[in-house]
MARFI-177395 format. One line per field, with one value per atom (N, C-alpha, C): atom name; x, y, z. Coordinates in steps of 0.1 Angstrom, whole numbers, m for minus. Example, Ala and Ser with C-alpha at 12.3 -4.5 7.8 and 13.67 -1.06 7.14 Angstrom:
atomo: N;CA;C;N;CA;C
east: 132;123;132;128;137;129
north: m57;m45;m33;m22;m11;0
up: 78;78;78;71;71;79
END
This chain:
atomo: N;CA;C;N;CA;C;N;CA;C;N;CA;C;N;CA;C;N;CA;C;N;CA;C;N;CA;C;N;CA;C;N;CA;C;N;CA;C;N;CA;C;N;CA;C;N;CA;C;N;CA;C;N;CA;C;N;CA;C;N;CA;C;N;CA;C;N;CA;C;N;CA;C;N;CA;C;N;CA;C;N;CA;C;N;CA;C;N;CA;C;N;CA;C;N;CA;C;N;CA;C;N;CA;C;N;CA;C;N;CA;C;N;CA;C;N;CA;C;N;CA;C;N;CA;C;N;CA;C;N;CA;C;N;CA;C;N;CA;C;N;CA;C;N;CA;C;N;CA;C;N;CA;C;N;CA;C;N;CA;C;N;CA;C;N;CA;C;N;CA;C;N;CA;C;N;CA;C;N;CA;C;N;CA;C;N;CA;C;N;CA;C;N;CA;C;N;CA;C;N;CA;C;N;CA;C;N;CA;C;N;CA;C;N;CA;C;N;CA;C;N;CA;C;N;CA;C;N;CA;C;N;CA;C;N;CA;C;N;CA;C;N;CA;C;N;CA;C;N;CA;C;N;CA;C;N;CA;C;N;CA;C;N;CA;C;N;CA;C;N;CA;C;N;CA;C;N;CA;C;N;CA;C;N;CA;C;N;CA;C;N;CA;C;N;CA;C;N;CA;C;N;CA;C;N;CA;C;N;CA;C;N;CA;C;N;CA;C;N;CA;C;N;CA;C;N;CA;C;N;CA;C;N;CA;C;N;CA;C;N;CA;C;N;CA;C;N;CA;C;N;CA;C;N;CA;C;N;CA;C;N;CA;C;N;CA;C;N;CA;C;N;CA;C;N;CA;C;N;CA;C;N;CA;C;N;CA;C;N;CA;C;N;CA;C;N;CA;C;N;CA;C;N;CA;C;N;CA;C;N;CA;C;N;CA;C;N;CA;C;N;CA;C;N;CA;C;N;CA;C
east: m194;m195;m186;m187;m178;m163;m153;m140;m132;m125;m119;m101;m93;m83;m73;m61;m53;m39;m30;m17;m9;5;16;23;20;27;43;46;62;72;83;94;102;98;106;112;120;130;122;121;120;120;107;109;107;103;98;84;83;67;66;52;41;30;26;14;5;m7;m19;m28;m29;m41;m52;m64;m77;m88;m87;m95;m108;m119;m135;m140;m147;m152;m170;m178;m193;m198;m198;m205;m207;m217;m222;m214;m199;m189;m191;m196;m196;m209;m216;m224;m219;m206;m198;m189;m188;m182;m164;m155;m141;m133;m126;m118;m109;m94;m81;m83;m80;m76;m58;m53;m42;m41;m35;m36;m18;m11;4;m1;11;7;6;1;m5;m13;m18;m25;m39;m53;m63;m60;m74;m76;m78;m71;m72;m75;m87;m85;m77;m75;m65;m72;m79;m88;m98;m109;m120;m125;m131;m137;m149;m163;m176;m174;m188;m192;m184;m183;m179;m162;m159;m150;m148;m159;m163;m161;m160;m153;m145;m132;m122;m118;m115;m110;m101;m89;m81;m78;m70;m66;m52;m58;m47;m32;m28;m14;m10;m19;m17;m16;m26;m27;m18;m19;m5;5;4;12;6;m6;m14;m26;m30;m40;m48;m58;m67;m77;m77;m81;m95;m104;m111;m114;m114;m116;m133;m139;m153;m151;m146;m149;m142;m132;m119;m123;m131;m134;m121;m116;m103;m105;m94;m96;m74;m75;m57;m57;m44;m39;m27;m17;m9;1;8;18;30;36;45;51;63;71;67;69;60;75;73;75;77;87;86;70;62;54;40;44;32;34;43;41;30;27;12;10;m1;m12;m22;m21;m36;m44;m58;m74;m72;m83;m96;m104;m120;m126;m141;m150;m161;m173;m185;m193;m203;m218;m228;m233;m230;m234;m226;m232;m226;m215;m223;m213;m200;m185;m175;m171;m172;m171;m155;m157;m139;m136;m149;m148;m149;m149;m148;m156;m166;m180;m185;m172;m179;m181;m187;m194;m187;m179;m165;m152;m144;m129;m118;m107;m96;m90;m81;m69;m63;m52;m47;m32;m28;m11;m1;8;21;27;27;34;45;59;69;82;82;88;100;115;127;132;139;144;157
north: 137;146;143;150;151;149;142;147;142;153;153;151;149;140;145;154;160;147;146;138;141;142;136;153;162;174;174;182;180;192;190;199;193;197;194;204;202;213;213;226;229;217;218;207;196;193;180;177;169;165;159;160;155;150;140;137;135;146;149;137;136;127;133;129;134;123;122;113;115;111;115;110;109;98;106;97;102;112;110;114;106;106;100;110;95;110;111;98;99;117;121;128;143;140;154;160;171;176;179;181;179;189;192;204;204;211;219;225;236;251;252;265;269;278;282;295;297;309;309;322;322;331;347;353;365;368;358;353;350;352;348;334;322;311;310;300;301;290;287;272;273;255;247;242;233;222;215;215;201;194;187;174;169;170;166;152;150;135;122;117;110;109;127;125;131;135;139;151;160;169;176;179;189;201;209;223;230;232;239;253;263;273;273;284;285;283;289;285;272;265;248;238;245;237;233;215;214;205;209;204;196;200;192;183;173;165;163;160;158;144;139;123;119;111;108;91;85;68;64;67;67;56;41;34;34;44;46;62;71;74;92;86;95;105;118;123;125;126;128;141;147;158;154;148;149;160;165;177;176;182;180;190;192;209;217;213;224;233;247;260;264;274;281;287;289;301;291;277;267;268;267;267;276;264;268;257;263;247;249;232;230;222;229;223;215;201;195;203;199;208;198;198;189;201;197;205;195;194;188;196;188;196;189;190;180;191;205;217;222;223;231;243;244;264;265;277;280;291;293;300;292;300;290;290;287;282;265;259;249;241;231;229;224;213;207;209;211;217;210;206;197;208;199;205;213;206;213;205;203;198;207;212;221;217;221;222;230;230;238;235;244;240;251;244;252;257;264;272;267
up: 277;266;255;241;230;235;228;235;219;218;205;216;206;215;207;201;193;201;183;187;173;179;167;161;174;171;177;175;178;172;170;163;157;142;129;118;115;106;95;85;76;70;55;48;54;64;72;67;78;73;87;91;101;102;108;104;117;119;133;134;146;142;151;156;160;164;176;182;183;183;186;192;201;208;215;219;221;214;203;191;179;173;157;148;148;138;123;121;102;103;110;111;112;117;120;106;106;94;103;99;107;104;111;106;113;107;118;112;129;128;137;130;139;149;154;157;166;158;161;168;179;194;184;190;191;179;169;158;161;151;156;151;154;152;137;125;116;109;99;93;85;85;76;68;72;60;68;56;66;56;64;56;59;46;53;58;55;66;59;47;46;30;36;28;15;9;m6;m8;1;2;12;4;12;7;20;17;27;16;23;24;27;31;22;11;2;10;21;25;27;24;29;15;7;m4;m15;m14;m23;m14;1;11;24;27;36;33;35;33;42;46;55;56;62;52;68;71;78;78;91;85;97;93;99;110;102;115;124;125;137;143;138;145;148;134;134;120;122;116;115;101;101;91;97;88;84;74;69;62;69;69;61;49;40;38;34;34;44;55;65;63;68;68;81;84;99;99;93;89;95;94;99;118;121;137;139;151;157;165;168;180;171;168;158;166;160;166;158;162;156;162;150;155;146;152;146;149;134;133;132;137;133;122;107;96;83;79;63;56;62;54;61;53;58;61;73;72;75;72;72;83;90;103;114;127;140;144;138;145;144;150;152;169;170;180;190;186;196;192;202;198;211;202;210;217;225;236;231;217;206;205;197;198;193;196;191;178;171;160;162;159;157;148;139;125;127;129;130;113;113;98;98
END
């Protein structure tokens, strides 16, 4: 089946930067639309940003925007978040999360979802 594969979380001080990456595998990914979500404990699941099929469009979550990027490389099959000024306010465990659908939703309705990797940003 689908297996989305999350990497590259960890703990970094304020003002750091990180960069996720998102593995895909048994799926026709250029066909999948891409997304992280967070979700910090006792918080619902929240988007970050996604990206259609081949890139043309992104969308972030005003808390993010300005500071995170989200980028996709079809023949790898990967999907990256690049993290900049992160914030105590960013800790969390971030999804990948893939949608069959050209369109971005900014809810959690999508069809495959990773393990998740830890983010934790000290002050």
């Amino acid at each position: 089946q689908v297996q989305l594969v999350e990497s590259g979380g960890g703990l970094v001080q304020a003002g750091g930067s990180l960069r996720l990456s998102c593995a895909a595998s048994r799926l026709t990914f250029n066909r999948y639309t891409m997304a992280w979500f967070r979700q910090a404990p006792g918080k619902e699941r929240e988007f970050v940003t996604g990206i259609n099929w081949f890139g043309g469009r992104t969308y972030y979550a005003d808390s993010v925007k300005g500071r995170f990027t989200i980028s996709r490389d079809n023949a790898k099959n990967t999907v990256d978040l690049q993290m900049k000024s992160l914030k105590p306010e960013d800790t969390a465990v971030y999804y990948c999360a893939a949608r069959q659908s050209n369109e971005v939703l900014t809810t959690i309705h999508y069809d495959y979802w990773g393990q998740g990797t830890q983010v934790t940003v000290s002050s």
